[in-house]
N, C-alpha and C positions, 0 to 999 in steps of 0.2 A: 533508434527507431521509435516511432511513437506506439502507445499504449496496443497492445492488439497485432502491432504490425509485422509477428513471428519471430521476436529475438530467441526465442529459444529452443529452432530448426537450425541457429547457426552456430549453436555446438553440438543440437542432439545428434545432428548430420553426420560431421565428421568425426564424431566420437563414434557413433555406428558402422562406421566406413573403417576404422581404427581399429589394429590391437590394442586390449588392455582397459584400461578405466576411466572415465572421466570425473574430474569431482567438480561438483555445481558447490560454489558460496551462496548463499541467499539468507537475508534475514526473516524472511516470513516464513514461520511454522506450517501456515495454513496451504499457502503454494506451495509447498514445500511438497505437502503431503498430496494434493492435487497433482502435481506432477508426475511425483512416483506413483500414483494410482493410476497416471493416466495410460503410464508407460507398463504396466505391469499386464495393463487389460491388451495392450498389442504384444502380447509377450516379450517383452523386454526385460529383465533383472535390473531392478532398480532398490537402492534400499536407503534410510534415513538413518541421521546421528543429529541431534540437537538436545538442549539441556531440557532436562525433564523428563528422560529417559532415565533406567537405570544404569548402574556402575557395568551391571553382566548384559544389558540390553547391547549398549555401546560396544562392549568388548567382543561380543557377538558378530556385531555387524560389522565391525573393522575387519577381524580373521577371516568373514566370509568376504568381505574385498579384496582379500591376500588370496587367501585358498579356491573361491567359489568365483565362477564366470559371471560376476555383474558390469555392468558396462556405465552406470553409475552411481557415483554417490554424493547425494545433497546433503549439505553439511553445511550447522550455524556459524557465523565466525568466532564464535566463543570459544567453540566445541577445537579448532584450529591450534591454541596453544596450549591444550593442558598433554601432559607425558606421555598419555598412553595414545594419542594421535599420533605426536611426533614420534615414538617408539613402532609404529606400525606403516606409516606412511613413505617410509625409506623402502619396503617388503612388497609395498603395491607397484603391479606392472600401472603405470599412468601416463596417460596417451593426452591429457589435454586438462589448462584448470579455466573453467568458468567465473567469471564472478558476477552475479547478476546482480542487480540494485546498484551498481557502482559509483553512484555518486552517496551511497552511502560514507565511503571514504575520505569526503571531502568535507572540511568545517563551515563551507560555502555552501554545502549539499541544502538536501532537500528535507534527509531525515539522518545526519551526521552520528554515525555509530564507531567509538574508540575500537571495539573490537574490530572494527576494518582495517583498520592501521595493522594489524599482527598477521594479513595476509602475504606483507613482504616475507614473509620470515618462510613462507616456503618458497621463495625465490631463491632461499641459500642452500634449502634441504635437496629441493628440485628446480637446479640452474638451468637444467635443458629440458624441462617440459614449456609447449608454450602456454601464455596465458591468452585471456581474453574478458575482456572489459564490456559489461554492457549496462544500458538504462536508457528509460524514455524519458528522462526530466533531468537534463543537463546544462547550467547553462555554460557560455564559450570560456566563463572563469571556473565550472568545477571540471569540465572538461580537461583543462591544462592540469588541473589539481589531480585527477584521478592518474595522470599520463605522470604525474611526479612521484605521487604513492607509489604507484606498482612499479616504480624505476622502467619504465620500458624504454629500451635503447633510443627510437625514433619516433615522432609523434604521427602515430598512423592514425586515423580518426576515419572507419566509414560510418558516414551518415547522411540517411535519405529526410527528405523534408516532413517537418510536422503537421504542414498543409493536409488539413481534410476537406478534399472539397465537398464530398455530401456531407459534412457534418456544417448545419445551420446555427453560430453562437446568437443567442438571445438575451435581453436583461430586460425582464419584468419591473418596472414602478410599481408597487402597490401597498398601500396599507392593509390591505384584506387576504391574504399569502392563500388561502383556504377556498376564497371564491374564485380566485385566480387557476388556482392549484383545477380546480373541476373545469373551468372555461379550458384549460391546455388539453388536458385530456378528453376531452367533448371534440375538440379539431383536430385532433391528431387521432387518427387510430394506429394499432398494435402493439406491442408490451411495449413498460417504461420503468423508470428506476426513481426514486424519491429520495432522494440524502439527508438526514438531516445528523442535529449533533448529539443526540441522547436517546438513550434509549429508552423511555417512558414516552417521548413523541414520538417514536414509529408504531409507537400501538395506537394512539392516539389517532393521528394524520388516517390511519392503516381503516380504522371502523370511520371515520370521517369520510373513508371515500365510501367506502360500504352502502354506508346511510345515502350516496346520492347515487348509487348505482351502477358503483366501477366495481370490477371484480379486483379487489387489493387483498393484502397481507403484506404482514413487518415482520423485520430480521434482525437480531441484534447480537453482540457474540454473547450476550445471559442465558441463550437458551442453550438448553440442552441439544448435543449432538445428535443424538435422533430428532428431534424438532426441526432443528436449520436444514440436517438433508431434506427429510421430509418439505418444508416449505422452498427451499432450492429448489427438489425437482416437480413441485405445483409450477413452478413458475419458467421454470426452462421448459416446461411440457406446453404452456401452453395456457393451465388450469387454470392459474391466477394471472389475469394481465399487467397488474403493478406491484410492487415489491416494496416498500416504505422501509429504508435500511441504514444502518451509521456504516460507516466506513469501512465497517467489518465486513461487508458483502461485494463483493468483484472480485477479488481477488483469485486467480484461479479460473473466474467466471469465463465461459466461451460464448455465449446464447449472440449469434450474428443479428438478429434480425431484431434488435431492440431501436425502436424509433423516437424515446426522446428518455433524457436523463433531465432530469430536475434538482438544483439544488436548489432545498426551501431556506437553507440556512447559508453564511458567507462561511466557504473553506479557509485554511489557513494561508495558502500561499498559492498562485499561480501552477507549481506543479502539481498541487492537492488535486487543485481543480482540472488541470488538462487529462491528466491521468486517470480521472472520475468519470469526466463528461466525454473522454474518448472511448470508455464501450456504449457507448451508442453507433451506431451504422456500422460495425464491423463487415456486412454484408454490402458493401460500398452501396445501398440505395440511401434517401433521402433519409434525415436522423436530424434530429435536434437537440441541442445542449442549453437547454434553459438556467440562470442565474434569477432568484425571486431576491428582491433587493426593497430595500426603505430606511428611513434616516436611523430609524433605534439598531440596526445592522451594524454602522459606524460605531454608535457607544457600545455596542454586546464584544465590537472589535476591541476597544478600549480596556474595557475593563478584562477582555483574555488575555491582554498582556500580562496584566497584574497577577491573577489569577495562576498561568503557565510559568511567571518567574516570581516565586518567594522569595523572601529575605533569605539569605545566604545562613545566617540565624537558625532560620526553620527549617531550612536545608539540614542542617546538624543535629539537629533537635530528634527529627525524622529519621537519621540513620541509626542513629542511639537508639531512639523506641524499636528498628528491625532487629537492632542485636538482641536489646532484650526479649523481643515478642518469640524470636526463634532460639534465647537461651540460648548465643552463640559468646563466649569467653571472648575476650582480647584476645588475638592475635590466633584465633583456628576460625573455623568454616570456608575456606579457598578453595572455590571450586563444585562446593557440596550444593546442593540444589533443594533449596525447602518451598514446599506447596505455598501459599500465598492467597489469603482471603482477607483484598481491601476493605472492604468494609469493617468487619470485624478488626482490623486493626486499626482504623480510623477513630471507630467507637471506642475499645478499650483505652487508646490514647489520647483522647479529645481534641483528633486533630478534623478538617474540616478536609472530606473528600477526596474534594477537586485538588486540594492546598497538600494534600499528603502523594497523589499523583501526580505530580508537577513535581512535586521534588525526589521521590524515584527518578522520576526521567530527569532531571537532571545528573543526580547520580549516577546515575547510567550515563548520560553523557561524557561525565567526570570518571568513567572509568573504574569507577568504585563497583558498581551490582549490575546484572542482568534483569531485567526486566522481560517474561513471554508474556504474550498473548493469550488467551484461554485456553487453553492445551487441547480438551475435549477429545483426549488420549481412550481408545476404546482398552476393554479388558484384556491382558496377553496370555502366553501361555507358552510354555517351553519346557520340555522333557530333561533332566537332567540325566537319566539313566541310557543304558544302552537298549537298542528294543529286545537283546537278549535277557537283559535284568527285569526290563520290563514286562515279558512274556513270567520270568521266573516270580516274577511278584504276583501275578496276576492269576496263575497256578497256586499261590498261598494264599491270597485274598482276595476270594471269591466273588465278596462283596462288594469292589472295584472292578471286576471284571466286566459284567457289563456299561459302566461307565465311561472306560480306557476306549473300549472295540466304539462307543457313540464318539469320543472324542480325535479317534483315529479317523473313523470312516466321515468325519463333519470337514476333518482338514488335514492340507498338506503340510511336510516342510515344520513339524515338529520338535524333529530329533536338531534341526539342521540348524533353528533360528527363533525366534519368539513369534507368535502369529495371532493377529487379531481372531476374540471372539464375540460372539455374544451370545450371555445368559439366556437371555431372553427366549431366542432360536433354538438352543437344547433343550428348554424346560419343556420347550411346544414340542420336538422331535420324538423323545420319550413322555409325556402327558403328565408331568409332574410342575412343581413350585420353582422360582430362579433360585429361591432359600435353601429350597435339598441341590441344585446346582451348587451354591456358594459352599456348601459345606462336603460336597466332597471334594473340592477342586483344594478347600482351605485341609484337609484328611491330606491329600496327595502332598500340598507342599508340603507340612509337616513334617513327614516320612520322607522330605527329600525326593522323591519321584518326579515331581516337577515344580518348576518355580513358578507361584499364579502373580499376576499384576492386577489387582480391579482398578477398571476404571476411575478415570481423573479427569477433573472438569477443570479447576482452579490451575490460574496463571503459577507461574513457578519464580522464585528468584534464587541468585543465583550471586554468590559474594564472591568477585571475580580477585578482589582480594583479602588477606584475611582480614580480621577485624580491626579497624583501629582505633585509636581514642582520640576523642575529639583533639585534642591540638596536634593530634598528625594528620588527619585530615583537613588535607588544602582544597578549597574550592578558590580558583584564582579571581582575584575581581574582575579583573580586565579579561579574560576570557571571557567569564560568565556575561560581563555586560557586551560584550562583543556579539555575543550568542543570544545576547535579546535583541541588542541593536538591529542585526539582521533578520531578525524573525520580525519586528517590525516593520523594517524596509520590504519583505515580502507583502505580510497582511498590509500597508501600506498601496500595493503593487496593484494587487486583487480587488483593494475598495479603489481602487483609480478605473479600475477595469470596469466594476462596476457602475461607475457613478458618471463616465464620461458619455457624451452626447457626441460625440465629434469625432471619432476614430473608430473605424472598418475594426471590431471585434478581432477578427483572426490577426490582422494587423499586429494588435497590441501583445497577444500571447507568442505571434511568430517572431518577432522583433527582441519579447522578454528572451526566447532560447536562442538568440545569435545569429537568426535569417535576416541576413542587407537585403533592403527593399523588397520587403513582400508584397504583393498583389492586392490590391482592395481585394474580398470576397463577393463583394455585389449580391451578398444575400443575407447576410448578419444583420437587426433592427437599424444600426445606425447605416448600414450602406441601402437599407430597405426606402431609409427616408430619402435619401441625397438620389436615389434614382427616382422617385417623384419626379424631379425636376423635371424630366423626360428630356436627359441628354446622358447621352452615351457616353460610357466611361470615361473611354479616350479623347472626347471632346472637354470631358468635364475636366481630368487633368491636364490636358495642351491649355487650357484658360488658367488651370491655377500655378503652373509652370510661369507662365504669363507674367503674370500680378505678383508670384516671389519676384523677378528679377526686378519689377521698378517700386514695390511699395516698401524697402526698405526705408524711407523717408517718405513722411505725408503726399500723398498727388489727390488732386480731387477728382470725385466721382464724375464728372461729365468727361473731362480730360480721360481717365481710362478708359470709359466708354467710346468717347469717338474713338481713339487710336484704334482700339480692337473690332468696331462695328462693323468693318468691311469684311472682317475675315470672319468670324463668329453668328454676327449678330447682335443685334441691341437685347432684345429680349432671353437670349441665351445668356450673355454677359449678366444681365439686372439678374433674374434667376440666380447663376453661383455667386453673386456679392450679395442674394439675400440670406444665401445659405451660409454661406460663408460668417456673416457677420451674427447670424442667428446662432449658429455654431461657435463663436468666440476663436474665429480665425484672425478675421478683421476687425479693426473700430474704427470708429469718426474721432480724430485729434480735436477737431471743431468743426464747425455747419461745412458737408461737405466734402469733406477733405477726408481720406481713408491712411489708412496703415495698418500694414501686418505687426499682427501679434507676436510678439518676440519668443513667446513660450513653445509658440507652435511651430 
């Protein structure tokens, strides 16, 4: 189903209709956490396991999937093979398994994750739970691929069309991205989205609209956790009309009534972009999907290839500076999850950036390390005593005892499991510093009373095996270049997308996911021109139906014309041969004489 189109009623459903558990796969942290929030607020029991948690966080959460009535649990696919999952997962009543992102599975996919591949493996623990496969960015080849991973017996595939018909695609020409950028938003009214690739131009673009009198703000995953909520809910409210955001923002996102998505920059692949530019009109009224495009576009494409695949060299180079920067020995760290600040290891080891994240992800690709996203994990807190010891501590030290009764009466679900806090919220509740918070909370762990977590902003990694030495790691040639190849043949896809004059927009994306003969749109810039003409769809292709069956070989332009003038018209006919020819459908072989274009 496409972006928005409720894949995730079609297990909350019948996992709530179900005894027992359901476990959701999904590789993003962020949704991850968005959903189980979502579900928490309708009272649902819902809980998380992903890397970057701790050892007793996880071990928590598993026992109360055993012992305690949750009905789900979303879980990374990393988190999938290590011991104490599979030790615990055989104990869970489980009613249903999820995998959402499912063309993650596929080396065809859209954003191919190894640790997908390790999802069969609870196909052997749990043969007779069903599963279930889902994604909005498939195409008919990862499709078969995902139906091959998870060994499903018969190729069942339901899927409803990617077709949106209120969604309008557009592609901007301009050298001036920034003049353009305010003329969109001047015709269009109500909220909109701005995409671009870094995050020092959404501040940028962000006071750019400002200065001309749009109500904007930028989103990027650098800021802090309070900040993105905070700026989320300006903008799902209402406050702020545009959002200037890298890719780090929709995810999760629901706001229906968004009417035009912009990307100022070229996405990487066709799925990038469907998935982007389909929250817009979630509230099936009119919405636009703007692409801003010009020639330096093509070379910023060029040089990301280079950029996203390093020498296999640097590749190497790169996983040797993570062991030493984390002081992890040959042959230990499997499993163990260390906080993660790129830059700072960029700088210490003189690698450049962009060139030192590129080859993470590929390592990650290669099945060597995990790679999160900015965690932006709030502060936790879990009681490790009984509330009998705890009453009995609290009777000998006086001096926590008003503390404990603030941190009882702020929150539930203490004894039971670890529970978001914030400092911030108890310093205001009793009218003290977050500093006297931090230090009784660091008093309490101390003494073993409870276990504190403070918060964590930084990405995590995660050495999914142990460490090895350069000549045991293999990065294979032919893979790797397999794995560029097709990432170019995508960004190849996307700048075709872009750049062509002569193909119905929805066309070219519906066609890229495996829809035979989709519909012109009759509303995208190129179907915008060709109905100028002022002939009706169906007139326009009963004439080019026409002209394929005889211009396989040169006929001249009078001769097509009379045949067709009785039925059409002279003037309808000259009209789709100007268009046509304008369009690099048709050409003249010599004075006169036409032929179709072979390409087309």
């Amino acid at each position: 189903m496409p972006t928005g189109g409720g894949k995730s009623l079609t297990f909350q459903i019948p996992a709530l209709a179900s005894e027992g558990l359901c476990i959701v796969i999904t590789p993003l942290i962020a949704l991850m956490k968005d959903q189980v929030n979502s579900l928490k607020k309708k009272g649902i029991k819902a809980i998380t396991v992903y890397s970057g948690l701790t050892m007793e966080e996880i071990d928590i959460a598993l026992d109360n999937c055993i012992y305690g009535d949750y009905k789900f649990l979303y879980c990374s696919p990393e988190r999938l093979g290590t011991e104490m999952f599979r030790a615990r997962v055989n104990k869970m009543n489980i009613s249903l398994i999820a995998v959402d992102e499912a063309h993650c599975i596929s080396q065809w996919g859209y954003d191919f994750r190894p640790s997908y591949l390790k999802i069969i493996e609870l196909r052997k623990i749990l043969p007779d739970i069903p599963i279930l496969a889902l994604t909005a960015t498939a195409t008919p080849k990862v499709v078969d691929d995902i139906i091959d991973k998870l060994e499903f017996r018969e190729k069942n595939v339901f899927q409803i069309s990617f077709e949106r018909k209120n969604l309008v695609y557009m592609v901007r020409e301009t050298e001036d991205k920034l003049k353009t950028l305010i003329k969109l938003f001047t015709s269009v009214q109500g909220s909109g989205i701005v995409y671009v690739r870094n995050r020092q131009k959404t501040k940028e673009i962000a006071q750019f609209l400002i200065k001309n009198n749009l109500s904007a703000d930028f989103y990027h995953a650098g800021l802090s956790d309070e900040m993105r909520t905070h700026k989320q809910n300006q903008w799902m409210s209402g406050k702020i009309r545009i959002i200037v955001a890298t890719n780090a923002f929709g995810m999760g996102i629901d706001k229906p009534d968004v009417r035009m998505v912009v990307h100022y920059d070229m996405p990487d692949s066709p799925e990038a972009y469907f998935q982007e530019a389909g929250r817009a009109g979630r509230d099936e009224n009119k919405a636009f999907a703007v692409l801003l495009y010009n020639n330096s576009d093509k070379l910023s494409a060029e040089k990301r290839v280079e950029t996203n695949f390093p020498e296999i060299k640097t590749i190497k180079n790169v996983y040797n500076a993570l062991g030493n920067y984390f002081q992890v020995p040959y042959g230990a760290g499997k499993n163990v999850a260390y906080d993660f600040n790129l830059i700072e290891f960029a700088t210490n080891y003189k690698f450049n950036i962009h060139t030192a994240y590129s080859s993470l992800k590929v390592l990650e690709q290669e099945g060597y390390i995990e790679l999160t996203d900015d965690l932006n994990n709030p502060s936790k807190v879990h009681f490790l005593v009984s509330r009998d010891d705890l009453y009995r501590f609290q009777v000998s030290n006086l001096a926590f005892d008003s503390f404990i009764k603030l941190l009882l009466r702020s929150y539930e679900g203490l004894f039971t499991n670890y529970v978001n806090i914030d400092e911030n919220l108890l310093a205001k509740r009793v009218n003290t510093s977050q500093d006297n918070i931090y230090k009784y909370l660091s008093k309490l762990a101390s003494s073993k009373i409870l276990h504190y977590i403070p918060r964590k902003n930084n990405p995590v990694i995660v050495f999914t095996e142990e460490r090895l030495e350069d000549k045991a790691l293999h990065i294979t040639y032919e893979e790797y270049t397999g794995r560029k190849n097709r990432y170019v043949e995508k960004l190849e896809t996307i700048l075709h997308y872009a750049s062509t004059h002569n193909k119905c927009r929805s066309q070219i994306l519906l066609s890229y996911f495996g829809e035979k003969d989709p519909f012109r749109c009759g509303q995208c810039d190129v179907c915008q021109k060709r109905n100028e003409l002022d002939i009706s769809k169906y007139e326009f292709d009963l004439i080019v139906e026409e002209f394929k069956k005889e211009l396989g070989t040169p006929v001249p332009l009078q001769t097509l014309v009379d045949k067709h003038s009785q039925r059409f018209g002279e003037e309808k006919l000259l009209k789709v041969i100007r268009w046509l020819l304008d369009n690099e459908k048709l050409k003249y072989t010599n004075e006169n004489w036409l032929e179709w274009v072979k390409h087309n």
